[in-house]
C-alpha positions as CSV (number, residue, x, y, z in Angstrom):
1,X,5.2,13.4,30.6
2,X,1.4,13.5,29.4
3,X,0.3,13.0,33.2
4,X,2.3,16.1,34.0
5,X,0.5,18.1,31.2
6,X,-3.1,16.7,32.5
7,X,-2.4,18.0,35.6
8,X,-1.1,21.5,34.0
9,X,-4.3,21.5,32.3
10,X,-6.3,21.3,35.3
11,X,-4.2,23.7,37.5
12,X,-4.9,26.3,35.0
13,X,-8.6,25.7,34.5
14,X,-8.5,25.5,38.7
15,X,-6.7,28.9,38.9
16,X,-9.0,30.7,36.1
17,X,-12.2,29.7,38.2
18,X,-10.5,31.1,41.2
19,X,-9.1,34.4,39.2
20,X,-13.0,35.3,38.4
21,X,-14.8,33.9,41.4
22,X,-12.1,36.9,43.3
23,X,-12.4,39.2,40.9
24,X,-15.1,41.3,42.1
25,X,-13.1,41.3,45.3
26,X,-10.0,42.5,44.0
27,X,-11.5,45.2,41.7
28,X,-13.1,46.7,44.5
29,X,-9.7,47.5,46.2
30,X,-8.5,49.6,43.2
31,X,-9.1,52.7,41.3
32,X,-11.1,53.6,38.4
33,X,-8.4,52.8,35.9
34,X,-7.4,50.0,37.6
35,X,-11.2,48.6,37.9
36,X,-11.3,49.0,34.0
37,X,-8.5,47.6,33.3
38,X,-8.7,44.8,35.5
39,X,-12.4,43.9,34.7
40,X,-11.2,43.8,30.8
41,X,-8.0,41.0,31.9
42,X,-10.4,38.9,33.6
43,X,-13.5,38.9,31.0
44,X,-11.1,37.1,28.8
45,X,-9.2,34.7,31.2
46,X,-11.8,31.9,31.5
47,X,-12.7,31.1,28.0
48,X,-8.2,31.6,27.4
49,X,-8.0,29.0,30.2
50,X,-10.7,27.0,29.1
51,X,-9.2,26.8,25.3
52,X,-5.6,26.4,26.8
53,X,-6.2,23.8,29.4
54,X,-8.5,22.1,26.8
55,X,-5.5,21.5,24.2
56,X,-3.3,20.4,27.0
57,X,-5.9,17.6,27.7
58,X,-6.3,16.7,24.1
59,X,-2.9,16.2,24.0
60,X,-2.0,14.4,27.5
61,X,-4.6,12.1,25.7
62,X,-2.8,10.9,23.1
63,X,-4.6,12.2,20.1
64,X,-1.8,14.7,19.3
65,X,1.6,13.6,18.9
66,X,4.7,15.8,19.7
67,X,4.8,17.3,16.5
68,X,1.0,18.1,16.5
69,X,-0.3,15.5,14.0
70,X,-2.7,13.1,15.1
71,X,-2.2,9.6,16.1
72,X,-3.9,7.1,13.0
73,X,-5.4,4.1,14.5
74,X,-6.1,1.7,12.3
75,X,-8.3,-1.8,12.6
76,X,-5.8,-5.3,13.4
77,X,-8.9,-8.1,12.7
78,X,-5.9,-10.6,13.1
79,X,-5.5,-11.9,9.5
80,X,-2.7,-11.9,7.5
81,X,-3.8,-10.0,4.5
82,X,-4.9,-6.9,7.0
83,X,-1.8,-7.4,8.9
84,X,0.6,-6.6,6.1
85,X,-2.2,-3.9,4.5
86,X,-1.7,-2.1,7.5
87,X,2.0,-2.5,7.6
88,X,2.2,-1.4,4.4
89,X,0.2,1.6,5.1
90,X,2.1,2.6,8.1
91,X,5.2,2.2,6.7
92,X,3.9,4.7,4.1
93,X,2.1,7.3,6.4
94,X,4.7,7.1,8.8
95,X,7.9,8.1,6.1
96,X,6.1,10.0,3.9
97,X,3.7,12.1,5.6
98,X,5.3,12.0,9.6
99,X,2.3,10.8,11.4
100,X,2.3,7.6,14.3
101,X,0.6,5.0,13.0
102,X,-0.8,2.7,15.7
103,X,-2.4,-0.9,15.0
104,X,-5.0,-1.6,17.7
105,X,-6.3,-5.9,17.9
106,X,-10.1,-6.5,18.3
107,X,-13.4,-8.5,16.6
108,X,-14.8,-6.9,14.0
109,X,-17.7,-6.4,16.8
110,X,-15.6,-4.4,18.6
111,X,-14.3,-2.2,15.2
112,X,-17.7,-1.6,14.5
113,X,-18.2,0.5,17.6
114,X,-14.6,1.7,17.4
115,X,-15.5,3.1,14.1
116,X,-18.6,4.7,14.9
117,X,-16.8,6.9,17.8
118,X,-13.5,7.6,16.1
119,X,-11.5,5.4,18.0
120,X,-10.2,3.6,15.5
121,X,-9.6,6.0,12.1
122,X,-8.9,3.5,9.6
123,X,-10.1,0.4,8.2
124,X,-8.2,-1.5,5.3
125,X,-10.4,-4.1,4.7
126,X,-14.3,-4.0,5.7
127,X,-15.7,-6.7,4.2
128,X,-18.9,-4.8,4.4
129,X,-20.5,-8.1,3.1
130,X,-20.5,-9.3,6.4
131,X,-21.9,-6.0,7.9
132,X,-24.1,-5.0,5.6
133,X,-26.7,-3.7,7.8
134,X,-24.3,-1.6,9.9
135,X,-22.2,-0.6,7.8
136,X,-25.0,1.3,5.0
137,X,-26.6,2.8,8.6
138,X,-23.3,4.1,8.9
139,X,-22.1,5.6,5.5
140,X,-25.7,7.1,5.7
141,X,-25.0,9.0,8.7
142,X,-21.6,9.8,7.7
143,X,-19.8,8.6,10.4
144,X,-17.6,6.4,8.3
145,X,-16.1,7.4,4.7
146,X,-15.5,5.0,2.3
147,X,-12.4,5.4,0.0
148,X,-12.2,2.7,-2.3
149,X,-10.7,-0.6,-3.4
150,X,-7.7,-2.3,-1.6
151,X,-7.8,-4.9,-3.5
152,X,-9.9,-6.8,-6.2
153,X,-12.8,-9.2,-5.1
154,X,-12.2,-11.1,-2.4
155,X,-13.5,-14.3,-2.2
156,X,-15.0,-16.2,0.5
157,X,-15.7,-20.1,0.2
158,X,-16.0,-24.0,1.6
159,X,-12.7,-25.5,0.6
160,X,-11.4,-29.2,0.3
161,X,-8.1,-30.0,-0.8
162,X,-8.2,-30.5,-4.9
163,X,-7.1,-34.5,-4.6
164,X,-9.7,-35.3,-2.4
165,X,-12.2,-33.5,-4.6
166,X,-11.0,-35.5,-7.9
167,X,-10.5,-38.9,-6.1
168,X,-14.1,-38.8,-4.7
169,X,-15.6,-36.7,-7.6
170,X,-16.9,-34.1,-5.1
171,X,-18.0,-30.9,-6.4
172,X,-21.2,-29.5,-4.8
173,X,-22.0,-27.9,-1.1
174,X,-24.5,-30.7,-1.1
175,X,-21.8,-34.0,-1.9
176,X,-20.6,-33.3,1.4
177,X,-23.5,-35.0,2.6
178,X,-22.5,-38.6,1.9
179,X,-18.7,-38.3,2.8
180,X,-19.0,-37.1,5.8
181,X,-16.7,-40.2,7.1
182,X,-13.9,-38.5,5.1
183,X,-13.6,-36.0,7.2
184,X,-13.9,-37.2,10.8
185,X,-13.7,-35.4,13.5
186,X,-10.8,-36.2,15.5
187,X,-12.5,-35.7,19.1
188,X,-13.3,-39.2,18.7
189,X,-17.2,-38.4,17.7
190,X,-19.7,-40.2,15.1
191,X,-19.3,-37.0,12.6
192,X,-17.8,-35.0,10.1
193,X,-15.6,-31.6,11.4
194,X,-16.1,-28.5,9.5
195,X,-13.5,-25.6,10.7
196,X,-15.7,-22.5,11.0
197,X,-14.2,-18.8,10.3
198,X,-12.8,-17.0,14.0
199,X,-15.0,-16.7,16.9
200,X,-16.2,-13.3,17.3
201,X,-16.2,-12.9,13.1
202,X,-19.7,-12.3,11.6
203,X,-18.5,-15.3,9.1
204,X,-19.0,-17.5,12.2
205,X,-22.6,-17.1,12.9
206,X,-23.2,-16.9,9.0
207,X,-21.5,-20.1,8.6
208,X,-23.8,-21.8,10.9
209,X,-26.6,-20.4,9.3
210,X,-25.7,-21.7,5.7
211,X,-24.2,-24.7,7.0
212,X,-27.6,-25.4,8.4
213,X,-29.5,-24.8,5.6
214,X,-27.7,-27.5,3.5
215,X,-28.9,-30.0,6.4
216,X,-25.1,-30.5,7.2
217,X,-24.9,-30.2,10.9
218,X,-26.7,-33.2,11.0
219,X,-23.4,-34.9,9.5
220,X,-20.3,-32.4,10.6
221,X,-19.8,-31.0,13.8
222,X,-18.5,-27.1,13.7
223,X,-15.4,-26.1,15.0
224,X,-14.6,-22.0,15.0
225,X,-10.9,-21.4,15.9
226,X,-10.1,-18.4,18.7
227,X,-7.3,-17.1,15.7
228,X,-6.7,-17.1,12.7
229,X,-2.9,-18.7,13.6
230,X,-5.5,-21.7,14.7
231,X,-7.3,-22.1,11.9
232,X,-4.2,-21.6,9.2
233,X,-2.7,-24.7,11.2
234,X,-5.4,-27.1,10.9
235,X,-5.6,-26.6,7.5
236,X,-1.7,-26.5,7.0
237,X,-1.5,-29.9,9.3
238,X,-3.6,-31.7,6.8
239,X,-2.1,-31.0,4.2
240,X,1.3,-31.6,4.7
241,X,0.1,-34.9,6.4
242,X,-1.9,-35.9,3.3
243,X,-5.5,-35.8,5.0
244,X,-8.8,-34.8,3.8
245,X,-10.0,-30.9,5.4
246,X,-12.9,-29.5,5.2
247,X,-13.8,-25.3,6.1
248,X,-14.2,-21.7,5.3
249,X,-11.5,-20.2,3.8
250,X,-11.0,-16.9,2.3
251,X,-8.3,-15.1,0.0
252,X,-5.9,-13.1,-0.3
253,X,-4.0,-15.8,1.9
254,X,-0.6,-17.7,1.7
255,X,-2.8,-21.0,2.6
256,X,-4.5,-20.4,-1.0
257,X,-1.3,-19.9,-2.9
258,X,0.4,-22.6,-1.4
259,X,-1.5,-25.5,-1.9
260,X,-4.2,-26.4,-4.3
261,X,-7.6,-26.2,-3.8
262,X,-11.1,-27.4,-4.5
263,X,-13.4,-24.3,-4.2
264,X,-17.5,-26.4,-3.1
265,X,-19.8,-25.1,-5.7
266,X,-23.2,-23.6,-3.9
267,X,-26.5,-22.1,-5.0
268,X,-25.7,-18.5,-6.7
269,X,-25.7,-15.5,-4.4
270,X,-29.0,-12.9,-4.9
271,X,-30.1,-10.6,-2.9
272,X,-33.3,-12.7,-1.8
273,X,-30.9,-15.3,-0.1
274,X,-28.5,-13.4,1.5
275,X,-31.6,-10.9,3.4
276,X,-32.9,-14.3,4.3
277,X,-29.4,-15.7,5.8
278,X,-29.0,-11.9,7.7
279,X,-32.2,-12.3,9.2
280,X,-31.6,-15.8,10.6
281,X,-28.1,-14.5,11.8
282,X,-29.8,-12.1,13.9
283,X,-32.8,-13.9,15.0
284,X,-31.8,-17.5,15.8
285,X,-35.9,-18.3,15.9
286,X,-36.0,-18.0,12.0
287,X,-33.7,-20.9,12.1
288,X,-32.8,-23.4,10.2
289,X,-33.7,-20.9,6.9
290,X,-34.5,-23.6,3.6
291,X,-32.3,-22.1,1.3
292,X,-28.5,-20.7,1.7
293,X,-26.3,-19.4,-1.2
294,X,-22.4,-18.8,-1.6
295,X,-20.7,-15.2,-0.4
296,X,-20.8,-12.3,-3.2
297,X,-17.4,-11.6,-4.5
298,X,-17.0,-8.0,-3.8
299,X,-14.1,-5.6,-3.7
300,X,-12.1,-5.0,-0.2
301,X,-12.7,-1.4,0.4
302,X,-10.7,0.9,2.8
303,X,-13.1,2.8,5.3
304,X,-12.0,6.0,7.5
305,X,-13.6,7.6,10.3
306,X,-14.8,11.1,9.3
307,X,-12.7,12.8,11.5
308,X,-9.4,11.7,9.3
309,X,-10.6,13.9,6.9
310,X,-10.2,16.9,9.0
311,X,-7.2,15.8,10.7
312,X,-5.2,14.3,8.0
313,X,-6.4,15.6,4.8
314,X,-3.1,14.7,3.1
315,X,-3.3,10.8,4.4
316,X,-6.9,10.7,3.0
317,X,-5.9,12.0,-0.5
318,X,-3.3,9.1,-0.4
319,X,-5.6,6.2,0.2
320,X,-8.3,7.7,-2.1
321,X,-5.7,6.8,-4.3
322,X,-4.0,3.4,-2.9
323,X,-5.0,-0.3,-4.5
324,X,-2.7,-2.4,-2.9
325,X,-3.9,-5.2,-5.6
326,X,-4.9,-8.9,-5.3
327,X,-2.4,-10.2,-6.9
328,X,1.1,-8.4,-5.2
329,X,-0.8,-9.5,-1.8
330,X,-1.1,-13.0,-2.9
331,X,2.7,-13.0,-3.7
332,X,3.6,-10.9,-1.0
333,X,2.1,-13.2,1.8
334,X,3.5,-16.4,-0.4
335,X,6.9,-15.0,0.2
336,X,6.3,-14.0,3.8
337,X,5.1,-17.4,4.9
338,X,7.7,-19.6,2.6
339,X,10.7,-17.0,4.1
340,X,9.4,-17.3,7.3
341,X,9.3,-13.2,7.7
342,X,6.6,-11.0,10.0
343,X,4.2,-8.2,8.6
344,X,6.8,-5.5,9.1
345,X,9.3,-7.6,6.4
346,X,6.4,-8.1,4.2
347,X,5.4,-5.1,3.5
348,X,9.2,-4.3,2.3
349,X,8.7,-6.8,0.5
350,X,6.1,-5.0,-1.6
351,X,7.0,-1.7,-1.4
352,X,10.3,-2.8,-3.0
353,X,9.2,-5.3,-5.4
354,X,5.8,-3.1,-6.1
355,X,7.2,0.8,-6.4
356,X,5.2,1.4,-9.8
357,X,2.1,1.3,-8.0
358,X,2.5,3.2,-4.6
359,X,4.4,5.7,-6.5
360,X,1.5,7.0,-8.1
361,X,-0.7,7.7,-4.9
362,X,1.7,9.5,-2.7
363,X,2.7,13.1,-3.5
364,X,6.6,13.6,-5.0
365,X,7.8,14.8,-1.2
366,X,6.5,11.5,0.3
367,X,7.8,9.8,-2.9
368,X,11.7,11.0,-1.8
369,X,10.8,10.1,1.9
370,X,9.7,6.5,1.5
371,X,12.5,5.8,-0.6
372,X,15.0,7.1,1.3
373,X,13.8,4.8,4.4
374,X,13.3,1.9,2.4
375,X,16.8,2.6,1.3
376,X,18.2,3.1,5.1
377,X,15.6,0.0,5.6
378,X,18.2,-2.0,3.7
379,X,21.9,-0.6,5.3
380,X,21.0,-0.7,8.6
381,X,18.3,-4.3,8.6
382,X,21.3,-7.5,10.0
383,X,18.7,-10.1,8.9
384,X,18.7,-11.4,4.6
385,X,14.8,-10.1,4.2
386,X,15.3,-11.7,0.8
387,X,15.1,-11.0,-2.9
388,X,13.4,-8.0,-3.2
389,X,13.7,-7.8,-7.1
390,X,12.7,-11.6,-7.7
């Protein structure tokens, strides 16, 4: 269908070119009247064509949908908490305000560009920590529009499981050192493994860099996962198999809830040390740095292109509003992982167990809307999505 209206569009801006490159032609074959008249028709076709032909492209294009709202692209940095913010969120845009919502995979290399251009609208979680360069260039030139808290700090860290910690009375960064053996790496080599954050994640290269700094690649190899399904399973497998691990780990996560956890205690984040651990990321000569510190704990904020506030002022009033909350996404993921269930199922899962806090950002008609799908949600769904009440 949308190749037929792209090649509309183009008939008719063919046509208009050929309708005033004849016109003098034609005019001159007709009276006065008729050259009046016909010279006033043909002043206005091009720039009608030109406006017509352009819509038609627009929407062959896919920016428009059927009913003339724009398609909302939002960020998929393949992590659970983002996967069921932006379920959530669909759900939500999609019943209550009639847009298509469409999820779009990359690195957060690639959103960063997407962002800039307008190719991808929405953002649920920056973690502008990582970014932090890019992402103030950005705001500054307001191509990117932050609107607020998704949820309360979120925390980034080195982890070992909690009995390891106690049995060996670990507690700093730097008592890795010495029990490195604890953790070998089971590639068959003469050190310590340390699962790295995602390939293609700026947590990778900073990882390194801090890692580094502590003088403990000299003791643990560094392994980044190509998924987040990858790394989730080499933590999972050690702990269900009773075996010291040792990473990056963040939170909100199901992996965090599940198990318990002995957080590495390292040097206080300032200012000073994270500029200093940037600089090295970028510039691998000013490597290894002498000093490294742990993440800031800041709030997950959502980010939209600027163009969303045009073309969806409505959706933008509702996440200037929307704190999906630390807390209901811890429980929310708990529940998806131990009930085996995908994003979509989670995100019922909150809507129906969380309804006093999305009420209040979505306007009374969306309100009605959202219900009365979450309610059809429940008739017509053959699969036991589980207690939503508990």
């Amino acid at each position: 269908m949308r190749d037929r209206i792209s090649w509309i569009a183009l008939v008719i801006w063919q046509r208009a070119l050929l309708a005033e490159g004849g016109a003098e032609n034609r005019v001159k074959k007709i009276g006065k009247i008729g050259r009046k008249n016909a010279g006033g028709w043909l002043r206005y076709l091009l720039p009608v064509a030109a406006i017509a032909a352009g819509v038609l492209f627009i929407w062959s294009c896919g920016f428009f949908q059927d009913g003339g709202k724009p398609v909302i692209k939002t960020y998929d940095g393949q992590w659970q908490s983002i996967r069921v913010n932006n379920a959530i969120v669909e759900f939500i845009i999609e019943q209550g305000y009639g847009y298509t919502v469409e999820t779009v995979e990359m690195t957060s290399h690639e959103m960063q560009g997407a962002m800039e251009t307008g190719e991808i609208n929405l953002n649920m979680e920056m973690w502008q920590q990582s970014r932090m360069g890019w992402y103030n260039e950005q705001i500054e030139k307001g191509n990117i529009i932050n609107m607020g808290m998704s949820f309360e700090a979120g925390p980034q860290f080195f982890i070992i499981p909690k009995w390891v910690a106690e049995q060996h009375h670990i507690e700093t960064i730097f008592d890795m050192e010495q029990h490195w053996h604890l953790f070998k790496d089971p590639r068959g080599t003469s050190k310590g493994i340390f699962y790295n954050c995602i390939i293609g994640w700026r947590c990778d290269e900073i990882n390194q860099v801090k890692l580094e700094a502590y003088g403990l690649t000299r003791y643990y190899n560094i392994f980044s996962p190509g998924s987040s399904a990858a790394i989730e399973a080499a933590f999972e497998g050690a702990r269900m198999n009773h075996q010291p691990v040792f990473g990056y780990f963040w939170a909100p996560t199901a992996l965090m809830g599940k198990y318990d956890w002995h957080i590495l205690k390292e040097p206080p984040y300032t200012d000073q040390c994270w500029q200093k651990i940037s600089a090295a990321v970028k510039d691998r000569n000013l490597r290894p740095i002498d000093q490294a510190c742990a993440y800031e704990n800041l709030p997950i904020e959502k980010v939209v292109h600027k163009s969303l506030l045009k073309n969806a002022q409505d959706v933008v009033e509702m996440l200037d509003k929307m704190v999906v909350g630390l807390e209901p996404l811890n429980k929310t993921l708990a529940w998806a992982k131990e009930n085996d269930q995908n994003r979509d199922e989670a995100s019922i899962y909150y809507l129906k167990n969380y309804e006093d806090r999305w009420k209040s950002w979505v306007t009374p008609k969306a309100y009605k809307r959202i219900d009365e799908a979450l309610k059809q949600h429940l008739k017509s769904s053959v699969s036991d999505v589980g207690n939503f009440r508990s």
